[in-house]
DSSP file (Angstrom, degrees, kcal/mol; ACC not computed):
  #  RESIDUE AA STRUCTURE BP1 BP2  ACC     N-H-->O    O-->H-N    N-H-->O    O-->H-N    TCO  KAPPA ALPHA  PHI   PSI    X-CA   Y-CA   Z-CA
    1    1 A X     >        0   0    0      0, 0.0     4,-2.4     0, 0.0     0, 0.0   0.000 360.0 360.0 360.0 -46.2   29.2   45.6  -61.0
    2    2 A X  T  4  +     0   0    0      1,-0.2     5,-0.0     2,-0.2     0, 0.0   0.956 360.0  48.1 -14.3 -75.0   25.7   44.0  -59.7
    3    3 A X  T  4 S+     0   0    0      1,-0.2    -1,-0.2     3,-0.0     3,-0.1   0.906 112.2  53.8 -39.8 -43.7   27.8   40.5  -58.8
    4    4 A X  T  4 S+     0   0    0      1,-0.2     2,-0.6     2,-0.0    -1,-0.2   1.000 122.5  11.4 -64.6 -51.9   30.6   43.0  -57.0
    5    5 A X     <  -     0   0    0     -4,-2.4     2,-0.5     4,-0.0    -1,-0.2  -0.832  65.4-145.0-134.0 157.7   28.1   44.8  -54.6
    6    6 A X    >>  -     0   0    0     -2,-0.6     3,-1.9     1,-0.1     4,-1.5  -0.816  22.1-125.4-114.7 129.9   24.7   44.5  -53.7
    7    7 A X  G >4 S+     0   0    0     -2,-0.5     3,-1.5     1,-0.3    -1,-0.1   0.934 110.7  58.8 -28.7 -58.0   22.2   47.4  -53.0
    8    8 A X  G 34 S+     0   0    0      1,-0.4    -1,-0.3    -3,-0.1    -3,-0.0   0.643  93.4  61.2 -66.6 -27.6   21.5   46.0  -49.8
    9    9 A X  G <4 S+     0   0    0     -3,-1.9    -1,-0.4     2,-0.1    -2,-0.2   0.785  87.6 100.3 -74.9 -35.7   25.0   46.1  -48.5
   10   10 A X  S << S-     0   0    0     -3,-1.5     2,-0.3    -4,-1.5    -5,-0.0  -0.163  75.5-114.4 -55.3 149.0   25.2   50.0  -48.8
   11   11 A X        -     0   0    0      2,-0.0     2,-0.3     0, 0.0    -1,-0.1  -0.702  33.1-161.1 -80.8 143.3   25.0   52.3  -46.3
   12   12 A X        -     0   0    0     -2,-0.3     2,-0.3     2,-0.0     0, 0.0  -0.962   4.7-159.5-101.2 133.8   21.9   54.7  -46.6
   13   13 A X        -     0   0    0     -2,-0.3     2,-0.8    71,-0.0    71,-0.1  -0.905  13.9-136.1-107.5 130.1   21.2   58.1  -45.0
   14   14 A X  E     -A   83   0A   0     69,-0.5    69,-3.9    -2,-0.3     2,-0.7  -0.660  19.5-149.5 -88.0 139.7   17.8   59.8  -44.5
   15   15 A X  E     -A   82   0A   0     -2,-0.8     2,-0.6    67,-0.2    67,-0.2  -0.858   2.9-155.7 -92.2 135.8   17.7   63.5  -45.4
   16   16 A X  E     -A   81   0A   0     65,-2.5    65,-1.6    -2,-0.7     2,-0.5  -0.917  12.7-169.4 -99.5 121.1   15.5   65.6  -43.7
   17   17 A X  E     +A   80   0A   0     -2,-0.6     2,-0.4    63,-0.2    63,-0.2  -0.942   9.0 179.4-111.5 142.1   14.5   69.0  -45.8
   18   18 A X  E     -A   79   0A   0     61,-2.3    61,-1.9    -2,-0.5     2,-0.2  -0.996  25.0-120.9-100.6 136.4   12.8   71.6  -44.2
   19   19 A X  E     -A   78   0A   0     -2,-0.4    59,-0.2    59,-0.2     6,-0.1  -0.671  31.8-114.6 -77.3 140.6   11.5   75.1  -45.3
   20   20 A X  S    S+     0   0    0     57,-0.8     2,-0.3    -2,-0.2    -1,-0.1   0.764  84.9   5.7 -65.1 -26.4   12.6   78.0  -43.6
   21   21 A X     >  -     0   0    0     -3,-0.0     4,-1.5     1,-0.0     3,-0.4  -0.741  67.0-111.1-126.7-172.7    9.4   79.1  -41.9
   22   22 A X  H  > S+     0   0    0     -2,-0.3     4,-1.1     2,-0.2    -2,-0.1   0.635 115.7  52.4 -97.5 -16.0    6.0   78.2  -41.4
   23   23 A X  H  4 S+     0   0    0      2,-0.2    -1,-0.2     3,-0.2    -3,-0.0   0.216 107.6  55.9 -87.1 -24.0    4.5   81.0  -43.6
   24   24 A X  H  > S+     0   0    0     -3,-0.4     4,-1.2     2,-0.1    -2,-0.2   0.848 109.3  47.8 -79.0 -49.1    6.8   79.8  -46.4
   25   25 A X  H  X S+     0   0    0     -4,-1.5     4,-1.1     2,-0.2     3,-0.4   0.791 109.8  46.0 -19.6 -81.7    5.3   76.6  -45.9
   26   26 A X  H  X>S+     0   0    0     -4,-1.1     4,-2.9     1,-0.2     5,-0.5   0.854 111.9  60.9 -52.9 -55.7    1.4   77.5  -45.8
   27   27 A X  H  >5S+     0   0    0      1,-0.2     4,-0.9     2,-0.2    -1,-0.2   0.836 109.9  28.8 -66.5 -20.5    2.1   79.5  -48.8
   28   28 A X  H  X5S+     0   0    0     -4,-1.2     4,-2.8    -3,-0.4    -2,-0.2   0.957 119.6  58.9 -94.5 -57.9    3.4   77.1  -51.5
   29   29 A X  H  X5S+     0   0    0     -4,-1.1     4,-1.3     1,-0.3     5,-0.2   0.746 111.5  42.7 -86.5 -30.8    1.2   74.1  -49.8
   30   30 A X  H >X5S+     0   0    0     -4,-2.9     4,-3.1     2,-0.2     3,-0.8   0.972 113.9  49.8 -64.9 -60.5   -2.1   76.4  -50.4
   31   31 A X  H 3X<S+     0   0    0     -4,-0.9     4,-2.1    -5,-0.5    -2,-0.2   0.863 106.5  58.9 -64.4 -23.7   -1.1   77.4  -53.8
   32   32 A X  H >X S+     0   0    0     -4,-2.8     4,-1.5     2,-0.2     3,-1.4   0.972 106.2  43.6 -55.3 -52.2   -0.4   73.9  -54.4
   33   33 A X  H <X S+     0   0    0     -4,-1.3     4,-1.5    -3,-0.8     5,-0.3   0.902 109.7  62.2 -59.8 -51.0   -3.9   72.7  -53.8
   34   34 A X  H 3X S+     0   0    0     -4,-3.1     4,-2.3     1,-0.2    -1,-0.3   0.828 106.7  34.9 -33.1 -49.7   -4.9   75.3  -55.5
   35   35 A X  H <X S+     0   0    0     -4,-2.1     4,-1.2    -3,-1.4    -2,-0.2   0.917 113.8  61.8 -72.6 -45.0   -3.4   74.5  -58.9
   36   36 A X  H >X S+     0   0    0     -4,-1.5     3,-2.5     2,-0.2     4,-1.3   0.901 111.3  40.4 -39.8 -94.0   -4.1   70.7  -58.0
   37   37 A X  H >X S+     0   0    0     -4,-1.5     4,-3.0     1,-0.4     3,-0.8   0.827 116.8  51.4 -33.4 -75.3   -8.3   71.8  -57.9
   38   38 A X  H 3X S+     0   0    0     -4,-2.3     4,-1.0    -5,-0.3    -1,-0.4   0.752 111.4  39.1 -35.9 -50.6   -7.9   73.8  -60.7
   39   39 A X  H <X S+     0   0    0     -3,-2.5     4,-4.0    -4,-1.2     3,-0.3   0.846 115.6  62.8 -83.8 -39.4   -6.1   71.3  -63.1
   40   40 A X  H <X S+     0   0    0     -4,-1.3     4,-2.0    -3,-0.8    -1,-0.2   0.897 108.1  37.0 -55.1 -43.4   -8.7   68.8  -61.5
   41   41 A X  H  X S+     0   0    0     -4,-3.0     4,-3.6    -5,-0.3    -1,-0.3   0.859 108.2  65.0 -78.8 -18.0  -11.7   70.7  -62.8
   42   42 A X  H  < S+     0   0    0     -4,-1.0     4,-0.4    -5,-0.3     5,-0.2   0.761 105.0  41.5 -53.2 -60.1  -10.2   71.4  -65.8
   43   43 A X  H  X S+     0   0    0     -4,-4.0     4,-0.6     2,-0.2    -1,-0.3   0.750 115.7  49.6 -82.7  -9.5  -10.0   67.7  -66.8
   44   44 A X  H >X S+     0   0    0     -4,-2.0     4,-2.2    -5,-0.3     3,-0.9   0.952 109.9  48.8 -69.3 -56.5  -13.4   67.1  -65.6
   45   45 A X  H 3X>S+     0   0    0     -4,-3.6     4,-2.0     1,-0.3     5,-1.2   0.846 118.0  47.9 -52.0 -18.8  -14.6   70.6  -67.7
   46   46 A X  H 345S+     0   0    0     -4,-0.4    -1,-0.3    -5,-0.3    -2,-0.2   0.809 110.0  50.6 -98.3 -35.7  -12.4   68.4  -70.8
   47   47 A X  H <<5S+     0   0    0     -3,-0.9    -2,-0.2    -4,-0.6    -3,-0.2   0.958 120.0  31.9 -86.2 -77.4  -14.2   65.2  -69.9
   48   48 A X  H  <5S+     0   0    0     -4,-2.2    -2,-0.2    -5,-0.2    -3,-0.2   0.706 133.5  23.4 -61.9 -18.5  -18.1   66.8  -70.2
   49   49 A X  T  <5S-     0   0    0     -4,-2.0    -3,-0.2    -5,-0.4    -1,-0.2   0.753  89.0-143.8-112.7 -25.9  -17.9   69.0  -72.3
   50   50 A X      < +     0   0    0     -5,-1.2     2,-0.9     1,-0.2    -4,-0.2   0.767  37.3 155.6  93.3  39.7  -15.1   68.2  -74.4
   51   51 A X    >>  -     0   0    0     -6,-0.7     3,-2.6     1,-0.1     4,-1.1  -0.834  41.4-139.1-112.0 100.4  -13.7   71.4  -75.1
   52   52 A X  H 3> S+     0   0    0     -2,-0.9     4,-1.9     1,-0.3     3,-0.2   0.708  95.5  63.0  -7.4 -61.2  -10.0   71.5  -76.0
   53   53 A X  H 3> S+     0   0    0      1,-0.2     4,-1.6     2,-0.2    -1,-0.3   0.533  95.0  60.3 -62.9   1.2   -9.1   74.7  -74.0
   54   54 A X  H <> S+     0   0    0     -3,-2.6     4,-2.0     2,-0.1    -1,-0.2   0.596 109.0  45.4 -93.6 -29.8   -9.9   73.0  -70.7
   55   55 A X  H  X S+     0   0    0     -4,-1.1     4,-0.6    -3,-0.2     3,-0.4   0.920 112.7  47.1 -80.2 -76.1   -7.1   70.3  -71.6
   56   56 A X  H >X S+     0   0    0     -4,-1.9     4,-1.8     1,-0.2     3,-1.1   0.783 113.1  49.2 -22.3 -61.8   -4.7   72.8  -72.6
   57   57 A X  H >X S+     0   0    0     -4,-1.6     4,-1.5     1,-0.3     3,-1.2   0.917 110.1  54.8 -46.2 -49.7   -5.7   75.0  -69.1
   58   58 A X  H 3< S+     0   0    0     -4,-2.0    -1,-0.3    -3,-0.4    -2,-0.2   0.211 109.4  50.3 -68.0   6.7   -5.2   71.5  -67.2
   59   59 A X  H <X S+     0   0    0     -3,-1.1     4,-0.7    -4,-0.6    -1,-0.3   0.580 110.7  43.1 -94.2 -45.3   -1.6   71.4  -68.8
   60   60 A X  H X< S+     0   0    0     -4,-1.8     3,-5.0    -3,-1.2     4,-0.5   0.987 112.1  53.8 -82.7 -64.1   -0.4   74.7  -68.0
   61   61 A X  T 3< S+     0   0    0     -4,-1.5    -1,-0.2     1,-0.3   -22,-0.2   0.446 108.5  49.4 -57.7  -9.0   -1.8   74.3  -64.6
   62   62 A X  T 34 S+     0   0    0     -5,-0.2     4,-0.4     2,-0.2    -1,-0.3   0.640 107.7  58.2 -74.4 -34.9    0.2   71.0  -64.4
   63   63 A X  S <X S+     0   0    0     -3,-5.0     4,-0.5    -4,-0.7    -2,-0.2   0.870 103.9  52.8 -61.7 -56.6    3.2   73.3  -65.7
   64   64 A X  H  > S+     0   0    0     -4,-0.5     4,-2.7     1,-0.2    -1,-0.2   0.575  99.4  57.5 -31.4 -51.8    2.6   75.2  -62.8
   65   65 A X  H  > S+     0   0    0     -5,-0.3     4,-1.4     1,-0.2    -1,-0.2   0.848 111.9  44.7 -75.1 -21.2    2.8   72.1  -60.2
   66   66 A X  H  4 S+     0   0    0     -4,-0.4    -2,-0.2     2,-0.1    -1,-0.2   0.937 108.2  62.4 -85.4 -14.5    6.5   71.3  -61.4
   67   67 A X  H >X S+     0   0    0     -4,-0.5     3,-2.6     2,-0.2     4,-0.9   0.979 114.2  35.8 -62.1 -94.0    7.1   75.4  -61.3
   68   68 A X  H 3< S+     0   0    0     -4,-2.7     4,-0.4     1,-0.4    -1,-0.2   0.396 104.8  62.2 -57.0 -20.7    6.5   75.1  -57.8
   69   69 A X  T 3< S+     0   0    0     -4,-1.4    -1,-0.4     2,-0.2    -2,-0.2   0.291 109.1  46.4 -97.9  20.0    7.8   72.1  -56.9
   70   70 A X  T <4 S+     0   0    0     -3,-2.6    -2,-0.2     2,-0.1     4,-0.2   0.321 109.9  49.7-109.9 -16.4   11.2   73.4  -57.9
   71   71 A X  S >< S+     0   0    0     -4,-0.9     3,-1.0    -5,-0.2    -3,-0.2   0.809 100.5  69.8 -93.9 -15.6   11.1   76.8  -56.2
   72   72 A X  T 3  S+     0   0    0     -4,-0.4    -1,-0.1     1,-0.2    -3,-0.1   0.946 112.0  29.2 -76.5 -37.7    9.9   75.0  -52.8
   73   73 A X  T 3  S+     0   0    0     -4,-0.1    -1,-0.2     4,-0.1     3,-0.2   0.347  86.2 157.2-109.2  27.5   13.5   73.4  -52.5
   74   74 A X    X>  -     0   0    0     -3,-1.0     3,-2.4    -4,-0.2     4,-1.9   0.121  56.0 -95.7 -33.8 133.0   15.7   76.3  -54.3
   75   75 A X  T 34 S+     0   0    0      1,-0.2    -1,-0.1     2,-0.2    -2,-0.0  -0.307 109.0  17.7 -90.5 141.9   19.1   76.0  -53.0
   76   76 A X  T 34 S+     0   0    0     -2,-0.8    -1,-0.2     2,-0.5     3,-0.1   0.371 115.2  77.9 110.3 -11.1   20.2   78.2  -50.0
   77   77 A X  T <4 S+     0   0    0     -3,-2.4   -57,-0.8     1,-0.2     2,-0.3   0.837  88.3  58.4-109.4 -42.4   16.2   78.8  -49.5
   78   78 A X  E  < S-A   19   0A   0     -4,-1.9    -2,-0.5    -5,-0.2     2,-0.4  -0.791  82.2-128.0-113.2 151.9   15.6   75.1  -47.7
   79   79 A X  E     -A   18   0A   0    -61,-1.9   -61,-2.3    -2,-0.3     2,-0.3  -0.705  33.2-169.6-101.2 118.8   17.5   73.8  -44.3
   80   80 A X  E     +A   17   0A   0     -2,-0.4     2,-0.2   -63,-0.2   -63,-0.2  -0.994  17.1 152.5-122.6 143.4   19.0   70.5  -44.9
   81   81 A X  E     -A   16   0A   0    -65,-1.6   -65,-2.5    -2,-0.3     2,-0.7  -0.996  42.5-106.4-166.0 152.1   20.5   68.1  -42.7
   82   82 A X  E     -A   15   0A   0     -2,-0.2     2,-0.3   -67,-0.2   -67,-0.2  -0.533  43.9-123.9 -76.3 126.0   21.2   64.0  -42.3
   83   83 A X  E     -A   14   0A   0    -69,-3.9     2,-0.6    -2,-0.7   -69,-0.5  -0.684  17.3-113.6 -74.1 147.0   18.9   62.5  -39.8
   84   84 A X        -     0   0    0     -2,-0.3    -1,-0.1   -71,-0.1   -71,-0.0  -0.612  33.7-129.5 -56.1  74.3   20.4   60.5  -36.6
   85   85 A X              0   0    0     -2,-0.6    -1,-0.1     1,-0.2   -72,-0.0   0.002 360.0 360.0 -43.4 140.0   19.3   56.7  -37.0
   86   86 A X              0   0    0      0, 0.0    -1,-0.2     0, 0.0    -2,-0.0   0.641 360.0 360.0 -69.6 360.0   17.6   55.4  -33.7
């Protein structure tokens, strides 16, 4: 199938996703950071002291980042549409 057609030959479209407001936005992109800092110190607390529950926390809080990155583009909740090449 390779031989017949070549990536390069296909047409591609960009999508553009958006959230519906700006409030939706701020709020998942803080909570992100959040969890990010958390999980961060978490493996640092895991790294100096060496303490098993600090890895674990820095797991679930990892759990957490895919959690969120699946409710930010729930469908019917985010505005999608093909961008116009220039």
């Amino acid at each position: 199938m390779n031989k017949i057609i070549t990536r390069n030959q296909l047409k591609s479209e960009k999508l553009v996703i958006r959230p519906n407001n700006l409030i939706y936005f701020l709020k998942f992109s803080l909570m992100y950071m959040f969890v990010m800092v958390m999980g961060a110190v978490c493996i640092a607390g895991f790294i100096s002291i060496g303490n098993v529950i600090m890895l674990l926390l820095a797991i679930v809080f990892f759990l957490f980042i895919l959690v969120f990155n699946t409710v930010t583009v729930m469908p019917g909740q985010a505005y999608g549409k093909l961008a116009n090449p220039k």
